[in-house]
N, C-alpha and C positions, 0 to 999 in steps of 0.2 A: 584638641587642646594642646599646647605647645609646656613642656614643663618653664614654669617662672622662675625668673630671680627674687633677690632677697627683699625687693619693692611690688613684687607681682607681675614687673614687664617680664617678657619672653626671654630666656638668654640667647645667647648669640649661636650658641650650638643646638641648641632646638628652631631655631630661623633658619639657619642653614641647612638641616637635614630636611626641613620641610618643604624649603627652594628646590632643591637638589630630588624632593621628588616631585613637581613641577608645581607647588604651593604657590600662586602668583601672588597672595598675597602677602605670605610672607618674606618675600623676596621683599616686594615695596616697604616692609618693615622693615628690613635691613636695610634696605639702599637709607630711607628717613633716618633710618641710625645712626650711617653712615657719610651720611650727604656733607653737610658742614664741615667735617674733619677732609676731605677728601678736597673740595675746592680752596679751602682754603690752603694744605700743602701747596695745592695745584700752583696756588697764585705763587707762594712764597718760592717756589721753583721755578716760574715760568717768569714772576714779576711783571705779566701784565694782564688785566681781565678776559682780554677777548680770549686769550691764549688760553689760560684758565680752563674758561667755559668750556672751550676745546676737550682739555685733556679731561675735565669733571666726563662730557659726555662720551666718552673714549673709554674711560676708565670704566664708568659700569654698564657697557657693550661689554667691554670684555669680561668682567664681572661677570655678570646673565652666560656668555658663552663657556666660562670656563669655572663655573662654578661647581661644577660636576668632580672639576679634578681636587678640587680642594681636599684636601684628609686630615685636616687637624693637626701634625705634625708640627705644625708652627699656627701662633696664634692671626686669627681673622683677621688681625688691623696691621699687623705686620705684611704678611702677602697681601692686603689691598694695597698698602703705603710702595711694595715692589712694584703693582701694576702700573701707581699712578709716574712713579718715578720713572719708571721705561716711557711710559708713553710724552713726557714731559722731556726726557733729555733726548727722545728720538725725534721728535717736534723740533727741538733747537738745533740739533743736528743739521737735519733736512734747511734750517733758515740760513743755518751755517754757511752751507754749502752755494746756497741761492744768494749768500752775502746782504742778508736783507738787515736790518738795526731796528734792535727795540727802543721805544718808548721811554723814557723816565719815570717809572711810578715811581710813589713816596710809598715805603716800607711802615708797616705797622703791624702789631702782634693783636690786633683786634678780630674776631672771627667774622666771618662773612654772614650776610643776610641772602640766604637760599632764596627768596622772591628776588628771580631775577639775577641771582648769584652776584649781586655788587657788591664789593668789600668795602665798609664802611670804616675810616679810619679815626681813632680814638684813643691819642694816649691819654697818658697822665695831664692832670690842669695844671702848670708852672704858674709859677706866684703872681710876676709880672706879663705884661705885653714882649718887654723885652726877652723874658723867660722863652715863651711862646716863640718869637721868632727866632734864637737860638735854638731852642727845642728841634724845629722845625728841619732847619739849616741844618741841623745836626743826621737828622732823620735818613734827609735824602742826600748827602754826602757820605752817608753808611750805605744807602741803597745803590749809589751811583758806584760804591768800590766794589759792594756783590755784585754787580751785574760783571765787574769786568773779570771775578773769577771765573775759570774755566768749568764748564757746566760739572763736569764730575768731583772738583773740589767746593761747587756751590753746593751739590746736594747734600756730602757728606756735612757742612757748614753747616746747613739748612736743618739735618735731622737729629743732627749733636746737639750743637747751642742754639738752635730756635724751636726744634719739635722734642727734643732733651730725650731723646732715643739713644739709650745704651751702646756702646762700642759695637758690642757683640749683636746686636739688633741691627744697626746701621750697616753694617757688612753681609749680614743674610739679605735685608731690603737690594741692596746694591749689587750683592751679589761679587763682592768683593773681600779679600784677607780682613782681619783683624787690625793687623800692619800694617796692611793699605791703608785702611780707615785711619788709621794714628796718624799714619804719614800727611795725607791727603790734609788731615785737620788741622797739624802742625803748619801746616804749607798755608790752608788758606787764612787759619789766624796771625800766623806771621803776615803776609802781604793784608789784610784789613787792617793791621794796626801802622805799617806803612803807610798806605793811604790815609790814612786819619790824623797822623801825628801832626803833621803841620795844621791843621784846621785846630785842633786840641793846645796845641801849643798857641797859636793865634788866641784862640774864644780865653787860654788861662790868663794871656797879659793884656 
């Protein structure tokens, strides 16, 4: 028996110690914990599905191999969020290099449907049709300007103001200063609001 939480599920540190002594199934309890939160970073990082799926199944390979070294020291979701993030900016790297061009997905903060890992997008209903097609335009002229940040100031973007992870969180994940994180943030919210202003200025007259 795994000691519960305050609903009766397993906590997170009784799934683990139980993985960690070869518990296959509660391993698959945690990845199921974990699965949603992890593909959908993935997407918000990579910004495209296929890539995604990539790093989702990358991410808990590495997971299963390196679960062993985990010690608690920092919380579960946090070293999952480093693994996914390495394996995500090392991926764009490598496309880097081979000068390959993503896609245009449209950006939405809707979480994914695990059948199949396809991100279904759903904001908010605007009033009118016209709303909706503003809406929309709006969406992916914010998606099209994160794509053009540089992957290390998308992430820190990505886990500040879109995964609303702490300063001091965002730089253990990244593995980067405190400062850095400030800096990196201020940098990529300045150049999003650059990108934007003409459209913003446009949609206001």
């Amino acid at each position: 028996m795994h000691p519960t939480g305050k609903r009766g599920a397993p906590t997170d540190e009784s799934l683990i110690r139980a993985a960690q002594n070869g518990d296959r199934r509660a391993f698959a309890s945690l990845l199921r914990r974990y699965e949603d939160t992890v593909y959908r970073f993935a997407f918000k990082l990579c910004r495209d599905r296929e890539k995604a799926e990539e790093v989702f199944q990358d991410t808990f390979i590495n997971v299963y191999r390196k679960l062993g070294t985990f010690d608690n020291r920092s919380r579960f979701s946090t070293w999952l969020y480093t693994i996914v993030a390495n394996n995500c900016l090392m991926r764009q790297r490598k496309r880097r290099l081979h000068q390959l061009e993503d896609p245009l997905e449209v950006l939405d903060h809707a979480p994914a449907s695990m059948e199949g890992h396809q991100a279904h997008y759903a904001g908010p209903s605007p009033a009118t049709p016209a709303d909706i097609v503003l809406d929309r335009e709006l969406r992916a002229r914010l998606d099209a300007a994160i794509r053009k940040l540089p992957e290390e100031y998308r992430a820190v973007f990505v886990l500040r103001d879109m995964e609303d992870r702490s300063t001091e969180e965002t730089a253990t994940i990244l593995g980067i200063s405190v400062e850095a994180t400030k800096s990196r943030l201020r940098r990529a919210r300045a150049f999003l609001r650059n990108e934007l202003a003409p459209y913003l200025v446009e949609r206001e007259n």
